[in-house]
N, C-alpha and C positions, 0 to 999 in steps of 0.2 A: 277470707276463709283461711283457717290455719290447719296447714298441713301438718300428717304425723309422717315422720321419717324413724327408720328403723335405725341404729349406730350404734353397732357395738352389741348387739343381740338388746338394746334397748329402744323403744315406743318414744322420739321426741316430737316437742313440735318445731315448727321449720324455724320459729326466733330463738328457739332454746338454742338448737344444732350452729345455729350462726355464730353463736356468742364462744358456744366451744369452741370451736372452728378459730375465733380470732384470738380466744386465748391461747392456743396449741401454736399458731401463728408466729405472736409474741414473745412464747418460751423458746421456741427453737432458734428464733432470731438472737436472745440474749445470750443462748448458748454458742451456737455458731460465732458471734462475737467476742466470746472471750476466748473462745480458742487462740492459740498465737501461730503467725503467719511464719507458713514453709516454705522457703525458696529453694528454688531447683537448682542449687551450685553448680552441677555437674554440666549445667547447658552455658553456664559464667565462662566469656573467656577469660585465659591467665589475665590479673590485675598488673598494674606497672605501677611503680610509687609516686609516679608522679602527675598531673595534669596533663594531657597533649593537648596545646593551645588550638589546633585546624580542626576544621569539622570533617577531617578527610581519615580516616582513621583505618583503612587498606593501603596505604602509601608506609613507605618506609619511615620510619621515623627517628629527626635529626636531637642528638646530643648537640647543642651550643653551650661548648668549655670557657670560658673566661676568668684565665688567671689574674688575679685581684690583691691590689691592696694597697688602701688608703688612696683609693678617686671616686670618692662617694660623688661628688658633681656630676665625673663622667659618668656612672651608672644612673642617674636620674635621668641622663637624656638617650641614653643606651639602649635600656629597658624599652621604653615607649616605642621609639624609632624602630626597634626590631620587631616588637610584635607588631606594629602597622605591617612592616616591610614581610615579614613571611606570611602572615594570613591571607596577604594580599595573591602568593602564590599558594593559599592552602596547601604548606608544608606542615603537618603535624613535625610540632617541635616542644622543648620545654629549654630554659635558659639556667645554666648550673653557674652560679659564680663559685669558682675553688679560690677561696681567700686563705694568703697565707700569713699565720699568726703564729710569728717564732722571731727571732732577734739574728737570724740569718738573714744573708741577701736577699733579694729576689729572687726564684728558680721559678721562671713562666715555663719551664721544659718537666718538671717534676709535676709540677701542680696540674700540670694536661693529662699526664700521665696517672695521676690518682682522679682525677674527675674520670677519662678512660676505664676504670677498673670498677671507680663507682655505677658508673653509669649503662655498661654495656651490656648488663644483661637484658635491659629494657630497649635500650635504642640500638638501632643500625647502622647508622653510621653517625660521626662528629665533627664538628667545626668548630678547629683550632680560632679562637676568636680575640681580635684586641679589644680592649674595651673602647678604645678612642676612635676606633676605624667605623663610618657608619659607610654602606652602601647606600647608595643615593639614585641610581637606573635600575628601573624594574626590570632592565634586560640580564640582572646578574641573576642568572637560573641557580637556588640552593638545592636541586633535585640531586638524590641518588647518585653519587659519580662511578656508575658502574665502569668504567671505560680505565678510568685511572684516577686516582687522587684530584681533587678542583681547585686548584689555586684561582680563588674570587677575586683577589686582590694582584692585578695583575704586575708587572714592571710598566706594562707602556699605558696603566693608568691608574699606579698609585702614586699618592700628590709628593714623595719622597724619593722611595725606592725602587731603579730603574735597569739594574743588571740581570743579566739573562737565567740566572739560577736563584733570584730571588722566590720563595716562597712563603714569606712572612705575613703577616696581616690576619689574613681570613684562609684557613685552608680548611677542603674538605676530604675528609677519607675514610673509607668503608671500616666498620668492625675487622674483617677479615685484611686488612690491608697493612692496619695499624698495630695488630697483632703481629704480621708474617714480618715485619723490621722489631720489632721488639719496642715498639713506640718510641721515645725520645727519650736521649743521651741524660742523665740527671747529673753531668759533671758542669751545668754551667749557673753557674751563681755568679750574680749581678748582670747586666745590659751586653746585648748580643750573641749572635754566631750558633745561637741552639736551630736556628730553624735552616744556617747554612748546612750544620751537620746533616739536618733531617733531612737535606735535601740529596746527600751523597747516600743515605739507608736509601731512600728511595728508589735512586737509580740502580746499586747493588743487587736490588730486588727485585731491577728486572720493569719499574713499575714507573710508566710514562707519564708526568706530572700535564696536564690537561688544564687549560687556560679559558674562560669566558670569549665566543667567538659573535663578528658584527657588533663591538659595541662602537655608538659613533662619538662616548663622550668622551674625555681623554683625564688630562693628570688634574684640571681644575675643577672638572664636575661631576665625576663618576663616583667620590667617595667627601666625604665633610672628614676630615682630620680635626679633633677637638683637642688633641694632648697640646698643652702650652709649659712648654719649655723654659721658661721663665720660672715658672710657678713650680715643677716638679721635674727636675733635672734629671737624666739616665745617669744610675752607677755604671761609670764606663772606667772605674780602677781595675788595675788588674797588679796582681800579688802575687807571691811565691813563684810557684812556676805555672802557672793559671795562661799563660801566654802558648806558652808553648803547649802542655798537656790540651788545649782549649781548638787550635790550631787542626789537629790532626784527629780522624776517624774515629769514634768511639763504638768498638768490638765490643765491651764488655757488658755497658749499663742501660735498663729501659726500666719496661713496665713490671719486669721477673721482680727487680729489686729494687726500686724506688721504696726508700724508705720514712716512717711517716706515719702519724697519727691524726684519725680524723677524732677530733674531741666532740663535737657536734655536728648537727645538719638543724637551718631552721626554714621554713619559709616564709618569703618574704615578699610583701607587696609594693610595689614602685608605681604611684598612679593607678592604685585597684589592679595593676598585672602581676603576676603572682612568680616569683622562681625562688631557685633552693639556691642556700648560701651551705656551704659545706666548709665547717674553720678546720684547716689545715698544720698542723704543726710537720712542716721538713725536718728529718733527722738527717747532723751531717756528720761524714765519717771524716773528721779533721786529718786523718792519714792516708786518703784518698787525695780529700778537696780542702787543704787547708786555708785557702782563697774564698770559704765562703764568709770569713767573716774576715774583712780586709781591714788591717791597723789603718786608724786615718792618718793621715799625713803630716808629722809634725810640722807646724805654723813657726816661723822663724820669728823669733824675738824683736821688738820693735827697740829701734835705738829711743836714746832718749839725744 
């Protein structure tokens, strides 16, 4: 029996009405679909530029500095080794290599300091990082050093360096921390002494340098030292009066005035893991630091 249905102030019967019915269906569907998709920014938390590798994403989140250049080896085994080693404490972190591409020394104390300015608006706190330094006991906690700065890399179990005010290697310290010293001295070009200065801003300020406690491994297996000395030798010259200026307290230089041009950022993958390379050109004030680019050492003539 075929029904009449009334639609529309019109008499149909029940196959007719079906068939409107699935065309009406069909238009609305194609409209609805070309419409273009509105998202609610406003419910978006602020974005960060870069990837947070932990699935932990209410935990503070670590800037890893790594001033760089020319140990592509060591950064192959770097890379991997850390992201195991922090996911494993789901620490939301990302790994900044600040490479410096200029014809000056080294300045591993500048280059932290613009990775610092790069980096701080996203992250909370940083770890001053070597690149050869690997952590090797899951007991070295990179968590938050509310308490005071975290020296990870301790005297009585780095495979090196064993003096009581050593702070070198791996240190951590708050946004707020690294700010209130003015970050680090930018007067040390070539090998050492920038992280002895940073260790007297620390004290100055009041701020209790904080150590890894119960660890039971010691100076052979707590950390893998990969730098081979053979192969890339520390600039341990020292010039003009870079001796003495180098020696004593630095009042004047950090993060205010470190100066410097970042030419680029790229990202880049190490084994499918992902961090930002940031090329760095140091600009140096040769009437400040004229020791950053130290005459080599005339070679004495060979008799015949």
């Amino acid at each position: 029996m075929n029904r009449r249905i009334i639609f529309m102030g019109y008499s149909l019967s029940s196959s007719k009405c079906l068939g409107i019915c699935l065309m009406l269906t069909f238009v609305m569907g194609c409209y609805l679909a070309a419409l273009p998709i509105q998202y609610e920014r406003e419910a978006l938390p602020n974005p960060v530029r870069q990837r947070i590798t932990s699935l932990e994403p209410s935990k503070k989140r670590l800037a890893v500095l790594v001033p760089f250049r020319d140990r592509f080896e060591e950064l192959l085994e770097f890379v991997p080794h850390m992201y195991s080693f922090l996911n494993r404490q789901k620490i939301p972190f990302h790994i900044f290599i600040v490479q410096q591409k200029d014809n000056n020394r080294f300045n591993r104390a500048s280059l932290i300091n613009v990775g610092f300015i790069y980096s701080k608006k996203d992250y909370d706190y940083l770890a001053m990082h070597d690149v050869d330094l690997l952590p090797m006991n899951d007991n070295l906690k990179y968590d938050y050093p509310a308490a005071g700065p975290m020296h990870i890399s301790s005297p009585k179990t780095h495979p090196k360096y064993h003096y009581d005010t050593f702070i070198g290697g791996i240190l951590l310290v708050t946004r707020e921390q690294y700010e209130l010293v003015n970050g680090m001295s930018n007067n040390y070009w070539g090998w050492g002494l920038e992280d002895d200065e940073f260790y007297v801003r620390l004290k100055d300020a009041n701020l209790t340098v904080m150590r890894p406690s119960n660890i039971s491994t010691g100076i052979d297996n707590t950390f893998k030292h990969i730098h081979d000395k053979t192969y890339r030798k520390r600039d341990m010259r020292k010039c003009y009066n870079q001796r003495e200026v180098t020696r004593r307290r630095d009042r004047e230089t950090g993060i205010h005035d470190v100066s410097y041009k970042l030419h680029n950022t790229h990202t880049v993958a190490v084994d499918g893991l992902n961090v930002t390379v940031l090329n760095v050109e140091l600009i140096c004030d040769k009437n400040k630091t004229p020791w950053c680019q130290c005459p080599e050492p005339i070679k004495a003539a060979k008799k015949n």
